[in-house]
N, C-alpha and C positions, 0 to 999 in steps of 0.2 A: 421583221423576224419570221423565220419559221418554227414548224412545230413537229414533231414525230411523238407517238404513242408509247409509253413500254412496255414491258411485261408482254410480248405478242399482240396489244389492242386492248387489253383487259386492265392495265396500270395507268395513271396519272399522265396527260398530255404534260408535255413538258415542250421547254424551246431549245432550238437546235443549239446553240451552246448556253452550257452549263458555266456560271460563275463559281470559282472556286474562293472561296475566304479563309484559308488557310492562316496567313496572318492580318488577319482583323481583329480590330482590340489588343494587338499585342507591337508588332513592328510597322503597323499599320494605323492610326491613330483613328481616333473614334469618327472626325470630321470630315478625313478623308474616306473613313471606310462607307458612312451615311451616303456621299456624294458618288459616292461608285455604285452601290446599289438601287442609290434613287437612280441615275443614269440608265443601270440594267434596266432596271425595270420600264422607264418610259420608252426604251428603246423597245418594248414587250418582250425582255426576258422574264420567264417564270422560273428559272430552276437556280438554286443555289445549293453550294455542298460545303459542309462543315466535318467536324466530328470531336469528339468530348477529350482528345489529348491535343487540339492546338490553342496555342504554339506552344507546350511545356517546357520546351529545350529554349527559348526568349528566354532572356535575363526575369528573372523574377516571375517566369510563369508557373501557370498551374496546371494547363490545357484547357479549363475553361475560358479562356478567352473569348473563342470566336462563335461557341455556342451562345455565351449571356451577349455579346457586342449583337448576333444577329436575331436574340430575343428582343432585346434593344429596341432594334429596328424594326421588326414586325410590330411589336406594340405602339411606337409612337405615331409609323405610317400605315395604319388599321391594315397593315398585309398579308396576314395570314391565310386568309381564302382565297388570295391570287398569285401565292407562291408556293413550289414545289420545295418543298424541302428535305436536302439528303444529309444523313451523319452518320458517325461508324462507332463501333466498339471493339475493344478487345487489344488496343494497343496502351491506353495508360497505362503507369506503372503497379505493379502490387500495391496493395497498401504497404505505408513504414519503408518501402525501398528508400534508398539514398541514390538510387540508378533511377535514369528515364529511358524511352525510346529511344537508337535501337538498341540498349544493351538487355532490356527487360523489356517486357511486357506482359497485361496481367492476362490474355488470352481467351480462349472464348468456352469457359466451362460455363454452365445452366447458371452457375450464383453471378456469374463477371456478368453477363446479359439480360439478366433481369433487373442486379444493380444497372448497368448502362443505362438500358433506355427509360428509369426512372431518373438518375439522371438527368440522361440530357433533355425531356420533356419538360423538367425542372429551370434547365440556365435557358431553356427555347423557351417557354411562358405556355407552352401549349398543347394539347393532350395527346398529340398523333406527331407522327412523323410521315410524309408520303413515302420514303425509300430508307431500310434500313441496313448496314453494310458490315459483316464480317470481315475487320478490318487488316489483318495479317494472319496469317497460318497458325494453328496450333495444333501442333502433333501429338501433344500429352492428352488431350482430350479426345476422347468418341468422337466420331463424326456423327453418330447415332446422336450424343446428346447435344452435341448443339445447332443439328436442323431441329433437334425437336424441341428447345428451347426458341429459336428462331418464331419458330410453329406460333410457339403459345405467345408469342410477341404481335405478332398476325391475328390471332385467335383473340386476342383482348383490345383489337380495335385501335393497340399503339403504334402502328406499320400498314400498311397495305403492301409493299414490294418489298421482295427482298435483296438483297445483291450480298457480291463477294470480292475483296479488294488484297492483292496483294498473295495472291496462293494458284500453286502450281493446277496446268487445266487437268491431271489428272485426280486432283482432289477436289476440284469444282466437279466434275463429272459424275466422283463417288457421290456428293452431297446430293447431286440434284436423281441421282438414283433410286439413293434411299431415301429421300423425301417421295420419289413416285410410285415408290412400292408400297408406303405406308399412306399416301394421299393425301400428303402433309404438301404446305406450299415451300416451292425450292427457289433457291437461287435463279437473278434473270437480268440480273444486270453484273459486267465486271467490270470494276475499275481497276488498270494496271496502266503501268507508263507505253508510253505510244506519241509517236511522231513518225516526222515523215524519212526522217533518216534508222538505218538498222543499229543493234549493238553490236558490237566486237562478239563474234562467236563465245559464248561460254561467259560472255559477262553480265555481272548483275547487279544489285545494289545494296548489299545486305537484306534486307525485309521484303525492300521493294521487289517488285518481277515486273519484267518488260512483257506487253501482249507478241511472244511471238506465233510462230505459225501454228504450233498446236491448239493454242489460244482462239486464234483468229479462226480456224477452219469448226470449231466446237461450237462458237458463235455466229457461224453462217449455216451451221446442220441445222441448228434449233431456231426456229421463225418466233420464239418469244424469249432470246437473248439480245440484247445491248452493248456494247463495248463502249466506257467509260472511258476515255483518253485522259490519261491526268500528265503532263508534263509536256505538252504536244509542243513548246514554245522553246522548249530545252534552256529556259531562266536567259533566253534574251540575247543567244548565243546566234540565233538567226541573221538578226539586223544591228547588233553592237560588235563594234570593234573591240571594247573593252571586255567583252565577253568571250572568254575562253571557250572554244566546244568542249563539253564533257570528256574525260577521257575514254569512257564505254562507248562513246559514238566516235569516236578518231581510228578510222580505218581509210582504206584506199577507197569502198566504194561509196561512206560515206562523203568524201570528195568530192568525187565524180556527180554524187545524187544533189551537192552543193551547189554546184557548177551548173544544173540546170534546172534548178529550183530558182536560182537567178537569174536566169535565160528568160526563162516562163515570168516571173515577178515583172522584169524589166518590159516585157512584149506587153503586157497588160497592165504597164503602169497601177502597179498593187507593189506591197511589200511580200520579204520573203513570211512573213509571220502570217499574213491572209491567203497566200496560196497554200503555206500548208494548212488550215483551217478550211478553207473551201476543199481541198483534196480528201483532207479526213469526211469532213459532212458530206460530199457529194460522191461517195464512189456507193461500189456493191453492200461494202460492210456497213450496219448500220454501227454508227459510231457518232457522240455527243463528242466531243472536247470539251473538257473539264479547265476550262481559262483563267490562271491567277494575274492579277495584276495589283499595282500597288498606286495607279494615277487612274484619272478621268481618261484622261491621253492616249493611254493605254488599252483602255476598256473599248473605247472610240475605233483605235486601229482593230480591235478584234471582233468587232460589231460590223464592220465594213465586210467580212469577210461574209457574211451569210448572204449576198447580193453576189458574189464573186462565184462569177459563168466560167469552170477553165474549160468546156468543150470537152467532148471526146479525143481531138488529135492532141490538143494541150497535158489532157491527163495519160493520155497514151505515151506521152514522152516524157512526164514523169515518173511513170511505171515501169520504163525499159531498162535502167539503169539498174 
């Protein structure tokens, strides 16, 4: 495994991919989710990421699922001191909705975030969180009040980092502005969707946001930003037949970016799902990949990929298309 620092040097060493457990405890059964994680981990991963609405939309969920499944697991495999752990707020539903994510959600005003991260310190078993993440946009609310609720999340010892998931760069921008004018700690990590292939101009995903270029160039001016890739695998459409591409990535030059993602895969006997993992971890931008998987098997192929050299002429020819 490798490891890169966040927050500029000043946040939580972490390993170069991130485990996502999205559905653990919920589509993902408890024995297989235990076996994934023991695996990350001997493999020395430290970083897993959660957050207090998965999986709500699972048949009979709550969202606690994969917070208490990875409390679980830190208690029974004494892990707590040698895992990084990341979770977000602000996407459950109101209380008393009859709606979930994305038709609602309960957003990030001072009362939703300090319920949150009591919370999910609760279904986690434990007093801190390492990375805490503003989990979708909310327009109805100050951005004044909720870096400065963030703050006092930081300030009480339940956070060290904070990040931002899901919200356009020019409102990461404003937050981490007015968090430096008042000397309050800002945003420094984004998780948005990211892979190796582009979107269809102008598309998006509802809630979601794709890291594009505004995105990416905000996070290369600032030497203590992060870019959290979450989707990097596009659910398997890389290397399954039976997996349809997305329709927000079905354009001509994703195609063409297909065509030599395969190339490269094929020359270096790797799959197409490790070259793009090795492309995200190894270029200029610093960038984690945020990795779901639902097998050992899986987790195996994606582990492979942090050993995976594509070279400057390799990556150079990934980048021209």
């Amino acid at each position: 495994m490798r490891y890169r620092t966040l927050a500029g040097g000043t946040g939580p060493e972490v390993s170069a991919l991130c485990l996502g457990i999205l559905p653990f405890g919920s589509s993902v059964d408890d024995a297989t989710s235990y076996a994934i994680l023991d695996r990350f981990t001997e493999a020395g991963g430290t970083f897993v990421d959660t957050s207090n609405n998965y999986a709500i939309w699972a048949p009979g969920g709550t969202g606690d699922e994969s917070e208490l499944l990875l409390g679980r697991w830190l208690r029974d495999r004494g892990a707590r001191d040698r895992t990084v752990v990341a979770t977000k707020v602000g996407a459950r539903p109101p209380a008393g909705s009859t709606k979930i994510w994305p038709e609602v959600w309960e957003g990030l005003s001072a009362k939703v975030i300090r319920a949150g991260i009591e919370g999910s310190l609760r279904r986690l078993g434990t007093d801190h969180v390492d990375l805490y993440y503003a989990h979708v946009e909310d327009r109805d609310v100050p951005v004044t009040e909720t870096v400065e609720a963030f703050a006092e999340v930081v300030r009480s010892g339940a956070t060290r980092v904070l990040g931002v998931s899901n919200h356009a760069a020019w409102r990461v921008a404003a937050a981490r502005q007015y968090a430096a004018d008042q000397g309050l700690p800002g945003y420094t990590c984004v998780q948005q969707r990211h892979t190796y292939l582009w979107p269809v101009p102008g598309g998006e995903w509802g809630a979601q946001w794709y890291a594009r270029d505004d995105v990416q160039d905000m996070i290369a001016a600032n030497d203590d930003m992060t870019l959290m890739a979450y989707g990097p695998l596009i659910h398997g459409a890389y290397t399954r037949p039976d997996k349809k591409l997305l329709a927000e990535y079905d354009h001509p030059v994703s195609h063409r970016r297909l065509d030599v993602l395969r190339e490269v895969a094929k020359e270096l006997g790797a799959t197409p799902n490790q070259v793009v993992l090795a492309w995200q971890m190894g270029g200029a931008l610093p960038i984690v990949p945020v990795v779901g998987v639902s097998s050992v098997a899986q987790l195996d192929e994606a582990l492979a990929a942090v050993d995976l050299d594509l070279g400057p002429e390799l990556r150079a020819r990934l980048d021209a298309v």
